[in-house]
VOGU-3710 file (C-alpha; in Angstrom, 3 decimals, decimal comma):
1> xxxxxxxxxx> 0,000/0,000/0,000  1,553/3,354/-1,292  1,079/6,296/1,954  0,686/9,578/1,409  2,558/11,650/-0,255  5,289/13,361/2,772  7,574/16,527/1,573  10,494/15,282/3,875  10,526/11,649/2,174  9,967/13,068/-1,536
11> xxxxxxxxxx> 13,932/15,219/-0,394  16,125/12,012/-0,473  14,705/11,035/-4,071  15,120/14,266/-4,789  18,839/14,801/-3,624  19,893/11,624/-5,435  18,447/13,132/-8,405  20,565/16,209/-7,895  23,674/14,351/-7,692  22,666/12,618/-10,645
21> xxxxxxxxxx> 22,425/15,501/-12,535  25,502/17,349/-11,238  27,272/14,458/-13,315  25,683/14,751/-16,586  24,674/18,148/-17,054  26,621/21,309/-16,837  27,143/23,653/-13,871  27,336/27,023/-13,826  30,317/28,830/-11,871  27,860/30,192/-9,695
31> xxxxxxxxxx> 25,983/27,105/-8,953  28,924/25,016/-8,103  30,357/28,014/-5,653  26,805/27,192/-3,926  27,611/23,376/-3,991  30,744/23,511/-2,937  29,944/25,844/0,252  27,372/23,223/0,919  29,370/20,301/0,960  31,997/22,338/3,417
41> xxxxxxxxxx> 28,803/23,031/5,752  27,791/19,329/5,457  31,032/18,024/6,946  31,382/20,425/9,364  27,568/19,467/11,131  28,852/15,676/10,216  32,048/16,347/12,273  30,710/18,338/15,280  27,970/15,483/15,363  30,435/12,942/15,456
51> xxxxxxxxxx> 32,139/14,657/18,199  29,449/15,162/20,443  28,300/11,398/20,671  28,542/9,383/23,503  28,806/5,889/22,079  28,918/4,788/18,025  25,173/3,770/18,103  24,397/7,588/18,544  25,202/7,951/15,433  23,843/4,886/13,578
61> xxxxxxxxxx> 23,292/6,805/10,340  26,554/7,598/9,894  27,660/5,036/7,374  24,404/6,232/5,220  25,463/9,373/5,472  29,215/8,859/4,759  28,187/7,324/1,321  26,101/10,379/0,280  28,582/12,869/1,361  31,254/11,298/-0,432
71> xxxxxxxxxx> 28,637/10,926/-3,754  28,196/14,680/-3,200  31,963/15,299/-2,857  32,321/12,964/-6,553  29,521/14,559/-8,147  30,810/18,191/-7,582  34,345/16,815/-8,888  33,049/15,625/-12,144  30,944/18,991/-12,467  34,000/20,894/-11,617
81> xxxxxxxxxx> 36,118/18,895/-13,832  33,720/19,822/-16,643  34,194/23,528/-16,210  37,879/23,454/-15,853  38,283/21,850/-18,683  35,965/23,261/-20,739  35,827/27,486/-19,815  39,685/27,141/-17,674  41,302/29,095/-20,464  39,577/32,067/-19,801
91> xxxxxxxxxx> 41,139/32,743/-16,841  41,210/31,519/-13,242  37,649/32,460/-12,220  36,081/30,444/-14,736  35,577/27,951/-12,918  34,048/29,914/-9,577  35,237/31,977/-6,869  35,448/28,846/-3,906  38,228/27,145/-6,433  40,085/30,431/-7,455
101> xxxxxxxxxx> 40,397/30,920/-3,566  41,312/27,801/-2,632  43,549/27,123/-5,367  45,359/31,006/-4,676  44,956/30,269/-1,187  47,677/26,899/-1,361  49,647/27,732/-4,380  50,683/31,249/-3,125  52,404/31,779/-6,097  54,462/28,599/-6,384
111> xxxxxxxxxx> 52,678/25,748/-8,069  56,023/23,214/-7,226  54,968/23,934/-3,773  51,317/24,192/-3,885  51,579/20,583/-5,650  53,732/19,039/-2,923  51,406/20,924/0,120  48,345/19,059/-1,425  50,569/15,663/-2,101  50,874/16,075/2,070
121> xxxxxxxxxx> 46,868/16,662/2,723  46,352/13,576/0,560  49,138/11,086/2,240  47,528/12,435/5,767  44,323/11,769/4,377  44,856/8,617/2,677  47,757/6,652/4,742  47,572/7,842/8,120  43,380/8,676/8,917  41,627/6,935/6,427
131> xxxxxxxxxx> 43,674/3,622/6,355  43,591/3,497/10,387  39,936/4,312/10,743  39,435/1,576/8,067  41,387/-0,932/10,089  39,926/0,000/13,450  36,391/-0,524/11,558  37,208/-3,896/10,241  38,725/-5,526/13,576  35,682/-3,931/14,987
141> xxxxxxxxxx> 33,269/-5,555/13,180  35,097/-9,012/13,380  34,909/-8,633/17,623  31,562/-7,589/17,744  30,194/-10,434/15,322  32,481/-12,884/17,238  30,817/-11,724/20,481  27,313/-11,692/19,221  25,865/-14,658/19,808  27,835/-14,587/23,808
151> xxxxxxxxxx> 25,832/-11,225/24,294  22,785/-12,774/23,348  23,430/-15,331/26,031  24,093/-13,016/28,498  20,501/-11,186/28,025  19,017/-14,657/28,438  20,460/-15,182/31,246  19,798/-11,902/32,970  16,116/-11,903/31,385  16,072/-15,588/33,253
161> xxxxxxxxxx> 17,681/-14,179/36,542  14,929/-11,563/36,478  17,362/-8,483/36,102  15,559/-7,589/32,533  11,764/-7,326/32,037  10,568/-8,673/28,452  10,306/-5,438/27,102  13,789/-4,262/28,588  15,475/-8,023/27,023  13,774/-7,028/23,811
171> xxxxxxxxxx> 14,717/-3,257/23,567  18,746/-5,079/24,636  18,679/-7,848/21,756  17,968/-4,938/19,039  20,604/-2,856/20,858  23,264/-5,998/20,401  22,050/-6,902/16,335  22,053/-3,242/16,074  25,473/-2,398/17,302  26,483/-5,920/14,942
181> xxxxxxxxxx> 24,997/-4,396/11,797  26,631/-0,866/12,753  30,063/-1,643/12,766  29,618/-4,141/9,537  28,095/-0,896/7,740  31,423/0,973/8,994  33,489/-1,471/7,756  32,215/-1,011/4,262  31,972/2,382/4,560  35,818/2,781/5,146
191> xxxxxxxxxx> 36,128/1,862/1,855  33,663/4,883/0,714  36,261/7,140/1,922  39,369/5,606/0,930  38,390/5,187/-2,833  37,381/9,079/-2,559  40,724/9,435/-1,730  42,235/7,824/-4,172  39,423/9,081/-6,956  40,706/13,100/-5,794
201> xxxxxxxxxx> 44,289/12,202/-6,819  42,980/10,735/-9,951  40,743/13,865/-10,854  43,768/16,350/-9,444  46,201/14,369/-12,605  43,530/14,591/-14,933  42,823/17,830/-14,816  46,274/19,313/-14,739  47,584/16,397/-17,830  44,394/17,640/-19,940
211> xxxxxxxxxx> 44,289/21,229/-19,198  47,714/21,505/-20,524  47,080/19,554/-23,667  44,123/21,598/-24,329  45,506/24,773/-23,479  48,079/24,616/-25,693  46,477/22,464/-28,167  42,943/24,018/-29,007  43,746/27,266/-27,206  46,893/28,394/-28,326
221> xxxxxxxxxx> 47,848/29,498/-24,982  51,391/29,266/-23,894  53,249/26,589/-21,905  53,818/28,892/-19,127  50,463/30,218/-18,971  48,643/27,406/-19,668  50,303/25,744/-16,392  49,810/28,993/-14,705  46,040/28,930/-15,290  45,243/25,341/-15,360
231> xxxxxxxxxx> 47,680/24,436/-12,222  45,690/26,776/-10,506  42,304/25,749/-11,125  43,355/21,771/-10,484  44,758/22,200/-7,469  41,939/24,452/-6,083  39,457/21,515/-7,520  41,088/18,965/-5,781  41,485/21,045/-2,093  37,735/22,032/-2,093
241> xxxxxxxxxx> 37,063/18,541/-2,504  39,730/17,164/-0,486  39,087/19,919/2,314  35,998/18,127/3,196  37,038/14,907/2,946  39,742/15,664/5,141  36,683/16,487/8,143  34,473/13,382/6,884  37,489/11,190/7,510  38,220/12,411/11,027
251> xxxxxxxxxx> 34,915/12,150/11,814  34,970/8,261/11,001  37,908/7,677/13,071  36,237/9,064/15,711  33,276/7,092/15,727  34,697/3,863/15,147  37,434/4,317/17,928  34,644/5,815/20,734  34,447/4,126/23,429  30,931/3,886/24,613
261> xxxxxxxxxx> 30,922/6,410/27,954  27,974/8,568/29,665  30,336/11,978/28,365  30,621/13,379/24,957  34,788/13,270/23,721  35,080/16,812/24,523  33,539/15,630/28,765  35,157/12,270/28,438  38,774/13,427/27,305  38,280/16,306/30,119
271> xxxxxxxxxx> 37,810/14,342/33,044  40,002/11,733/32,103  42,786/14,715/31,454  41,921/16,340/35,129  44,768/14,467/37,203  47,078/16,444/39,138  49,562/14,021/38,824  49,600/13,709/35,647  50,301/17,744/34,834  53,231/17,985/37,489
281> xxxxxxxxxx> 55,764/15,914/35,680  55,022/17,640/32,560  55,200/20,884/34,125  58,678/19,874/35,753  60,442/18,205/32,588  59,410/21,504/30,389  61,463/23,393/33,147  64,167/21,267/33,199  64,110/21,404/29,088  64,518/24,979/29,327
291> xxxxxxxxxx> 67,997/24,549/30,576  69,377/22,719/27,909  71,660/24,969/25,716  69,968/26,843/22,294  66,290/26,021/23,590  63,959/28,685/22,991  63,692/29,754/26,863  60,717/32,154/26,210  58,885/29,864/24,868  59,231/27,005/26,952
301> xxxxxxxxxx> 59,094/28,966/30,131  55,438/30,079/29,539  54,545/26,415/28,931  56,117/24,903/31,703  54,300/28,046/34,018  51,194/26,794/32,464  51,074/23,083/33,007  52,270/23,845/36,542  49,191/26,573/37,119  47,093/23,750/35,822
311> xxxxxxxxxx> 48,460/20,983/38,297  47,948/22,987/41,252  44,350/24,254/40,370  43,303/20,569/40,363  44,912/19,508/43,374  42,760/22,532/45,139  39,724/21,512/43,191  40,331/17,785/44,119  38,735/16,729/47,397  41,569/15,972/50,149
321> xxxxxxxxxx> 41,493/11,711/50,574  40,442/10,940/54,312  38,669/14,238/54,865  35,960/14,716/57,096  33,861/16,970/58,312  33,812/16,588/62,461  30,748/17,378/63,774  29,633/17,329/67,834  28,583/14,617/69,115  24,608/14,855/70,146
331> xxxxxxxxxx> 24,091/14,518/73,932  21,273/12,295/73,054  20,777/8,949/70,956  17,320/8,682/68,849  15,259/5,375/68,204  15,851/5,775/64,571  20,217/5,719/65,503  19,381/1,882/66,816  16,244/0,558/64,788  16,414/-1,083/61,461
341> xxxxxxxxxx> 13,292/-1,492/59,895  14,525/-1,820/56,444  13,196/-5,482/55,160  16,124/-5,693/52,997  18,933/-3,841/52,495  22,314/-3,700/50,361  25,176/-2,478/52,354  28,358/-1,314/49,968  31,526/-0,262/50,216  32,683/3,544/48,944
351> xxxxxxxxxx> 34,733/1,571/46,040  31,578/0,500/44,674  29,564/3,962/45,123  29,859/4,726/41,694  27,577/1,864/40,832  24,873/3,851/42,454  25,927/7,028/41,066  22,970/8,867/39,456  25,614/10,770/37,294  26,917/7,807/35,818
361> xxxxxxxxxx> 23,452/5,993/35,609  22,983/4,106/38,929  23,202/1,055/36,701  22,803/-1,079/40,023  20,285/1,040/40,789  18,190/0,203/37,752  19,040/-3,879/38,467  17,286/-3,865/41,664  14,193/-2,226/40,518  14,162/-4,970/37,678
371> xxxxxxxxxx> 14,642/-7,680/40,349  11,414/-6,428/42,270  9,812/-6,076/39,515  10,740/-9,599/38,086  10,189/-11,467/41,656  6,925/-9,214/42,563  5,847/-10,850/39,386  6,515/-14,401/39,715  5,687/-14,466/43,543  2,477/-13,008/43,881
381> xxxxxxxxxx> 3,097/-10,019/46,277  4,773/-6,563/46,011  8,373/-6,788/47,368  9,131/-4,314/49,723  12,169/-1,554/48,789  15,578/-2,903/48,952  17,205/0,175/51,118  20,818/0,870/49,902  23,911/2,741/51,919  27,594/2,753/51,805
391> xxxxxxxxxx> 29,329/1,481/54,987  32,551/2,663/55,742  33,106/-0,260/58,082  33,336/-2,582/54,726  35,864/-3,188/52,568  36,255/-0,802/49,439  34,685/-3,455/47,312  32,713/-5,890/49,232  29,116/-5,976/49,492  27,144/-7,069/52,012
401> xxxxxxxxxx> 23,317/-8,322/52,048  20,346/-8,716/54,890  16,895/-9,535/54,759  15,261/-8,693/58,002  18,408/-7,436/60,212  20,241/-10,558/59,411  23,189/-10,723/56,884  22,488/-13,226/54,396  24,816/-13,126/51,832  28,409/-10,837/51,256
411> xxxxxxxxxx> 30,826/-10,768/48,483  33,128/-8,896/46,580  32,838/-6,823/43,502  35,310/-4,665/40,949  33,473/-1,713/39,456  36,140/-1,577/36,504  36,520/-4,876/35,799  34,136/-7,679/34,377  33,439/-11,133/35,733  33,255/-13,967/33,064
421> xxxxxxxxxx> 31,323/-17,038/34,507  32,076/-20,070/33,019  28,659/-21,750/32,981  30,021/-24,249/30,902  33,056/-25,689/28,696  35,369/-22,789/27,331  37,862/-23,234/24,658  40,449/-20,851/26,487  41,384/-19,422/29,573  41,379/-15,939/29,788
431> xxxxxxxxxx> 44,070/-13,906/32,601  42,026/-12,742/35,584  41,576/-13,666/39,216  39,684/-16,814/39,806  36,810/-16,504/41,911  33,348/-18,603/43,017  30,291/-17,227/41,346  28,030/-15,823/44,293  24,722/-16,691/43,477  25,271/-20,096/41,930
441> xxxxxxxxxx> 28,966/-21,156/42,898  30,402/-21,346/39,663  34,348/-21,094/39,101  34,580/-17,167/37,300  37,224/-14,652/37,080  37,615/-11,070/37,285  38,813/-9,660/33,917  39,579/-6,502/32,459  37,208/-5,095/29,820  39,698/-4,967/27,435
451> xxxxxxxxxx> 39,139/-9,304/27,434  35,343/-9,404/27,860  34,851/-10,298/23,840  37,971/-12,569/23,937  35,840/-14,217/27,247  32,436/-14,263/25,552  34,033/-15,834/21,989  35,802/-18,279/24,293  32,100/-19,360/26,066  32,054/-17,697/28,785
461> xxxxxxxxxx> 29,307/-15,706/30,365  30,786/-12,397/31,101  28,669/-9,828/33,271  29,591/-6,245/35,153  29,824/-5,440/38,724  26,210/-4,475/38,793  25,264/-7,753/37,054  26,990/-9,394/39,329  25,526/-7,873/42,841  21,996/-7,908/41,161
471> xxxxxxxxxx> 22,129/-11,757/40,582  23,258/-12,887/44,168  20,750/-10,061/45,488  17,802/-11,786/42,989  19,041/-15,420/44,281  18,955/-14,247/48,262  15,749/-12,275/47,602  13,902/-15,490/46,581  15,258/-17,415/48,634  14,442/-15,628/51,721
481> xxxxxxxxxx> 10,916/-14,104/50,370  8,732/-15,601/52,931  10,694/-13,179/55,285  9,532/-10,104/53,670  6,025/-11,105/53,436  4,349/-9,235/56,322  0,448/-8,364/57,321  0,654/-5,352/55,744  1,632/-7,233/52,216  -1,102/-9,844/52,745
491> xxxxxxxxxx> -3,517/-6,477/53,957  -2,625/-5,368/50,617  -3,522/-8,505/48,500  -6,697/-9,226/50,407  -7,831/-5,272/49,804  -6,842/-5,907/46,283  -8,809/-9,019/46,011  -11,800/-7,168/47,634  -12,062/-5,208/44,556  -13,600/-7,898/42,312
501> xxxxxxxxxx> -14,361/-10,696/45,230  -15,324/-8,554/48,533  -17,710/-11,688/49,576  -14,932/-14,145/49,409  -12,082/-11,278/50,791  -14,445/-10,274/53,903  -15,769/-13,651/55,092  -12,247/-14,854/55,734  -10,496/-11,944/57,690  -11,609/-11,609/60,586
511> xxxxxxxxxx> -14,587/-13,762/60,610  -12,402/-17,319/60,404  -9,266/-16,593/60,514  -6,985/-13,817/62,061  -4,754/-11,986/59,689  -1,454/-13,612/61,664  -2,594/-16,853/60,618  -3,129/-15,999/57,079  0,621/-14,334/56,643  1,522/-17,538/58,529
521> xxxxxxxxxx> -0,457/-19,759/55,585  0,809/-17,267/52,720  4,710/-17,120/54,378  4,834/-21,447/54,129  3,513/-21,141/50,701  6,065/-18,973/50,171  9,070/-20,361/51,613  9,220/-23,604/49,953  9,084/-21,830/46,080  4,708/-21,785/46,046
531> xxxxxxxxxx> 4,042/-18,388/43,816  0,736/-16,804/45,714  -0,426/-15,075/43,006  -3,703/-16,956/42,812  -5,280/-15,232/45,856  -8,645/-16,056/44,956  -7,883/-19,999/45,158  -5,872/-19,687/48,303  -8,165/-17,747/50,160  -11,199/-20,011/48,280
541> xxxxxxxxxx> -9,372/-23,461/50,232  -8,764/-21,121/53,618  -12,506/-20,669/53,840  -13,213/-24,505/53,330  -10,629/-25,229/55,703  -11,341/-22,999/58,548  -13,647/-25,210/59,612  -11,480/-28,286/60,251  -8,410/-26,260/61,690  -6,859/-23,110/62,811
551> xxxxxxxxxx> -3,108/-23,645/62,548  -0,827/-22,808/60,441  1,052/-25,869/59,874  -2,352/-27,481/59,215  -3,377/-25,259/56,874  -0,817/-24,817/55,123  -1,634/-28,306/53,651  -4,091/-28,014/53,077  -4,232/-25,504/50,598  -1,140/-27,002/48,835
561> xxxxxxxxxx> -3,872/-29,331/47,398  -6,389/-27,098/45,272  -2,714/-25,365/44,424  -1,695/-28,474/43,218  -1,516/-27,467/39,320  -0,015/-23,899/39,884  3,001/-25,726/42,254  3,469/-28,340/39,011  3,757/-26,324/36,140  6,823/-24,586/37,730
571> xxxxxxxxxx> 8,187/-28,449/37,337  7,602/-29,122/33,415  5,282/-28,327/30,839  1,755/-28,734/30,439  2,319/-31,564/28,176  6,256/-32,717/29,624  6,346/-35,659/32,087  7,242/-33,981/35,542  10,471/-35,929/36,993  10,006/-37,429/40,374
581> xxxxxxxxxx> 12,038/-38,894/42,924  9,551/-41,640/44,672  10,276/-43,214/48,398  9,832/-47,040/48,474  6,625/-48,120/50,714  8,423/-49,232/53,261  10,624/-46,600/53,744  7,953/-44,463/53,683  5,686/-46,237/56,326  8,890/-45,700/58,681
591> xxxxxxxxxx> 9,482/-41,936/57,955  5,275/-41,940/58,927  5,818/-43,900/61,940  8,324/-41,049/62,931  6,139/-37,949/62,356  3,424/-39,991/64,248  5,399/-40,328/67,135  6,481/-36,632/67,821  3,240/-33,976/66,075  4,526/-31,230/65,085
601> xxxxxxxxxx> 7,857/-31,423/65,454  10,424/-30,145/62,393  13,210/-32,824/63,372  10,706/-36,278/63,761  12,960/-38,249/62,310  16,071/-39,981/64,341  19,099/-38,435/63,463  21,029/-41,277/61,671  17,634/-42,518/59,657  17,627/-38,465/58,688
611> xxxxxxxxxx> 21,075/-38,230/57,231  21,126/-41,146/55,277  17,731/-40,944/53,660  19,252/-37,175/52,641  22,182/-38,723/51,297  20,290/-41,478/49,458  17,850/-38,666/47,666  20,544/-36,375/46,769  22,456/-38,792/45,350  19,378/-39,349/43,401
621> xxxxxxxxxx> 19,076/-36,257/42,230  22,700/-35,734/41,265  21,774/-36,870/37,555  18,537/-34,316/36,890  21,058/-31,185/38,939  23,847/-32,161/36,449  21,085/-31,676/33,473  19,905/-28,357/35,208  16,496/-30,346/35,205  13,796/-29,529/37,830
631> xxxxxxxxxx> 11,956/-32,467/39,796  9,950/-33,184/42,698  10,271/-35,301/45,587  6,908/-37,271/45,996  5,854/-38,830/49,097  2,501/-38,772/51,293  1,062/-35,719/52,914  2,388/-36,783/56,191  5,814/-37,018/55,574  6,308/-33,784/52,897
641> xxxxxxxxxx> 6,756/-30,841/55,219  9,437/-33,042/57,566  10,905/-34,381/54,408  11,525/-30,740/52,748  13,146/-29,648/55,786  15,677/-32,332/55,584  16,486/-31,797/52,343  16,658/-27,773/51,774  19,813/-28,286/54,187  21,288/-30,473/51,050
651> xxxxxxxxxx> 19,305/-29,382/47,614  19,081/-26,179/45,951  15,554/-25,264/46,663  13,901/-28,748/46,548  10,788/-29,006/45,742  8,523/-32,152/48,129  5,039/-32,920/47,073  2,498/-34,975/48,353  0,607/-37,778/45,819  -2,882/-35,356/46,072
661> xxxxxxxxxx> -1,015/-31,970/45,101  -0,604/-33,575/41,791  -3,232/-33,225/38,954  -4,306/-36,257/37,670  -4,008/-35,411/34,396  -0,534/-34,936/34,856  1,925/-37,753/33,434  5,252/-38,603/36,335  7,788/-40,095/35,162  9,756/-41,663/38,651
671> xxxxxxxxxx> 13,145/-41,425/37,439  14,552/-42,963/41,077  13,289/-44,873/43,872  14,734/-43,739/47,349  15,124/-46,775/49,446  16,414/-50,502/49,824  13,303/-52,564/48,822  11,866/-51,085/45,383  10,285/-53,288/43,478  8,815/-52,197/40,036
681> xxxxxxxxxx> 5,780/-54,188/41,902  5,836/-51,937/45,111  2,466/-49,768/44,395  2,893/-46,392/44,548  0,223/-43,942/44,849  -0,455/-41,056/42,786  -2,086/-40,258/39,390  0,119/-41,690/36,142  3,429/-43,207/37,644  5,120/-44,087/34,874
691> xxxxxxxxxx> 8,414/-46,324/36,518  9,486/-47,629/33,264  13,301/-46,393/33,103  13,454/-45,717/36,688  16,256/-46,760/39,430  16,591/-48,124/42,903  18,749/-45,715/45,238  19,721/-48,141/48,389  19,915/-46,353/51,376  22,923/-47,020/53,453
701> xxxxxx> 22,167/-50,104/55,842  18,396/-49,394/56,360  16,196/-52,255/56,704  13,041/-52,518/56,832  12,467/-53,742/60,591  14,560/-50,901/62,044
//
């Protein structure tokens, strides 16, 4: 379908066009003095644009841009050839007032020199900017292919960690193909400028070889003058051209060798330039270089006076290291000095303050909000702020985290540096300083950015500081979420679930149950990995169970029941076998006969029985962690909430159901049985045990009459 008809897309037609017929029809002088000034002004907006970016991808229509510059720049050279050639024997305006400068302007009277001057421009242009911006383009574009597909990784893995909403994973994946198909365009477009380079050396021979022949030939002007006029008008052809080349060319080596920052060059180079230390040496050596015999003393004197003037205005500007400012000590100590009511906090040390710098982005910062976002999601309830401070009692770099007064987790982190994870077989190993992973315990190493796409092409998984604390802070978070689910949070739901069910939301609080006892319910759903975002069920199976109990523990069961197909799905597909790790019968009767014996206690079973049924199911289960493979422990009702305790000492949040939690149109697929008389006979409860390809796990010299 054709759109309607827009003035600003009906231009670039229309500027092709133009080109187009800059090459095939003539030009008047006055016309092309009009071009020429235009292409000047073009590379000059092209240059201070290129300057004032903060990374390449600020400038992503560069290379489009670059090619019709330089078909501008070609166009105006064949038009200007034409009228050199054609009208140059009538003197040295013929061909416009821009090239009569220019050319007057260089050759200054000597066209030996004015030849060799522009020889210089050219080998600067060609040899020195254009080929290194070419090269810098090409390696580039190699490195940032090579590291393409380890980026896209990396966003997986943060969009799985919960650091990156959908949208915010998306809007990162174009940035990455983006930044890909960037620096291929640059590569190409190198070659844009270096052929211009080469085609204004052509163009500068041609028109001095055939203004001579036709000068003398068909105009019967002399030698001399013929060279006098023509040399001119070539040389001021090829510097107009070549002037604005020049600019285009800088401005490509300048995008392809930026270095993404939060600064412009002019900021970046400024603040990286601002080092006392750095201007006193130079300030000192100039001085010293004034002593040496024949130096110009007046000249290096002011320079050395200078550098030292600028040394000693940033070591007053700088901020003394250590200082403080000493206040009195209050004669009196308030509440808020000694209480922490902060659900979670971060605790940092001043090295790694500029991660939560808003001037350079907060980038960790921005990672927490995405984790409580991400978890608020996939647990059902609004996660309270995670508070953040510096803490001059920690290290410069360590990090330290607690969820509800009590320090949970602490590591270290290196602002400057990258950490490459090696989540799985690399073909190299890259220099750095081996450390654990903190959230999942894999082997990792601090590297310098410099390596991170030499990590990434080698396999690993390479992150930044603020990936890094956001991960183990997303990992602690869930783990310890039924601590910072409170009354108020349940309040919250149950108001919310008032809106469209007030029946349902008021006939359970406070008419059958307290709100303590339904945090209690919601904080044991919680803890063991249950997602309560299906308030209406849960409260639907408290009002049905009132009746029959008021405590928690009770409870607590059974609502796991009617929650049976939301706890499930977090195990396999709707229409993938869930794996399950199944206790034989008799095992199982004896693991009952313990919780019988002592109600309600969280430690029923005897203490030898206890560690080697927990060695006997994690051994199970070494096969499906080695897979990265999720599974349930299934047992009865009476022996899940004992069982799970034993075994979230020794699994990675395990997950222990009971036969009726599990839908019965759900296929299992028992991939072990957990105990030393499993028969593929021995019935086993539940809906769609499927035992074929299962194993027996022995546990260490039980019997069945112990």
């Amino acid at each position: 379908m054709i759109g309607r008809f827009s003035p600003r897309a009906a231009m670039l037609p229309a500027a092709i066009l133009m080109l187009v017929l800059l090459m095939v029809v003539p030009v008047p002088a006055v016309l092309l003095d009009l071009f020429f000034i235009l292409n000047i002004g073009i590379s000059l907006i092209v240059l201070m644009v290129a300057i004032n970016t903060r990374k390449p991808l600020d400038f992503s229509a560069f290379p489009t841009v670059l090619l019709f510059a330089t078909l501008l720049r070609l166009s105006l050279n064949v038009a200007s050839t034409r009228v050199v050639l054609v009208h140059g024997h009538e003197g040295t305006a013929a061909a416009g007032h821009v090239i009569e400068a220019f050319g007057s302007f260089l050759v200054g009277g000597d066209y030996v020199v004015g030849i060799f001057v522009f020889a210089v421009l050219m080998i600067i242009n060609l040899v020195v900017i254009t080929k290194g911006a070419g090269r810098v383009s090409e390696v580039a574009a190699r490195f940032t292919l090579d590291a393409l597909p380890g980026k896209q990784m990396a966003i997986d893995a943060d969009l799985n960690a919960g650091l990156l909403t959908a949208d915010e994973a998306r809007k990162r994946r174009l940035e990455v193909t983006t930044e890909a198909d960037f620096h291929g365009s640059m590569d190409g477009a190198s070659k844009f400028v270096k052929g211009d380079a080469v085609a204004g050396v052509l163009i500068l021979v041609i028109n001095i070889v055939g203004g001579l022949i036709l000068g003398t030939v068909q105009h019967d002007l002399g030698l001399g003058e013929a060279a006098k006029v023509y040399l001119l008008l070539a040389i001021g052809d090829g510097l107009v051209a070549q002037v604005p080349a020049l600019l285009l060319s800088i401005a490509a080596a300048m995008v392809v060798t930026r270095v993404g920052s939060e600064l412009d060059l002019a900021g970046q180079v400024t603040s990286q330039f601002a080092q006392s230390a750095s201007w006193a040496p130079v300030a000192v050596i100039l001085g010293l270089l004034a002593l040496v015999p024949g130096m110009p003393v007046l000249a290096i004197l002011p320079a050395a006076a200078g550098a030292g003037w600028i040394a000693w205005a940033l070591r007053k500007k700088a901020p003394e290291v250590g200082a403080a400012v000493v206040d009195v000590e209050p004669t009196t100590i308030s509440w808020a000095e000694v209480a922490d009511t902060a659900p979670a906090s971060l605790d940092i040390g001043f090295g790694l303050v500029p991660l939560v710098d808003e001037a350079r982005g907060a980038p960790l910062m921005v990672r927490i909000t995405g984790i409580r976002r991400q978890l608020s999601k996939q647990l059902g309830f609004v996660l309270p702020p995670v508070r953040v401070r510096d803490e001059m009692a920690l290290a410069p770099f360590a990090y330290r985290i607690s969820v509800g007064g009590v320090v949970v987790g602490e590591d270290l982190a290196f602002p400057e540096d990258m950490l490459a994870i090696e989540a799985g077989p690399v073909s190299a190993v890259i220099e750095g300083r081996p450390v654990t992973d903190p959230a999942f315990g894999l082997p990792a190493r601090w590297i310098v950015p410099e390596d991170a796409d030499l990590a990434t092409a080698a396999g690993y998984t390479v992150v930044d500081a603020a990936s890094v604390i956001g991960t183990h802070l997303n990992h602690l978070l869930g783990v310890h979420a039924h601590r910072l689910l409170g009354q108020d949070e349940v309040q919250a739901m149950l108001d919310t679930l008032a809106e469209s069910a007030p029946a349902l939301a008021g006939g359970l609080v406070p008419k059958l149950l307290s709100l303590a006892v339904v945090t209690g319910v919601m904080q044991r759903l919680v803890e063991e990995g249950v997602p309560v975002r299906d308030v209406r069920g849960i409260v639907s199976a408290l009002v049905a169970a009132a009746g029959r109990s008021q405590e928690v523990a009770e409870l607590a069961e059974m609502v796991r029941a009617p929650l049976g197909a939301a706890i499930v799905q977090t195990l396999a597909g709707l229409r993938e076998p869930v794996a399950a790790i199944a206790i034989d019968p008799v095992l199982e009767g004896l693991l009952a006969q313990a919780v019988r014996a002592a109600p309600g206690s969280a430690w029923p079973f005897d203490p030898e029985l206890g560690a080697r049924v927990g060695e006997a199911i994690s051994s199970a289960a070494q096969g499906l962690l080695s897979e990265g493979r999720r599974f349930a422990v299934v047992t009865t009702p009476l022996v899940r909430r004992p069982l799970w305790l034993l075994l979230r000492v020794r699994l990675p949040q395990p997950v222990v159901v009971s036969f009726s939690e599990i839908p019965d149109d759900r296929v299992v697929d028992v991939v072990a049985v957990v105990g030393g008389h499993a028969s593929a006979e021995s019935p086993t409860p539940g809906p769609s045990l499927e035992r074929e390809g299962s194993r027996t796990v022995d546990v260490p010299q039980f019997h069945g009459d112990e």
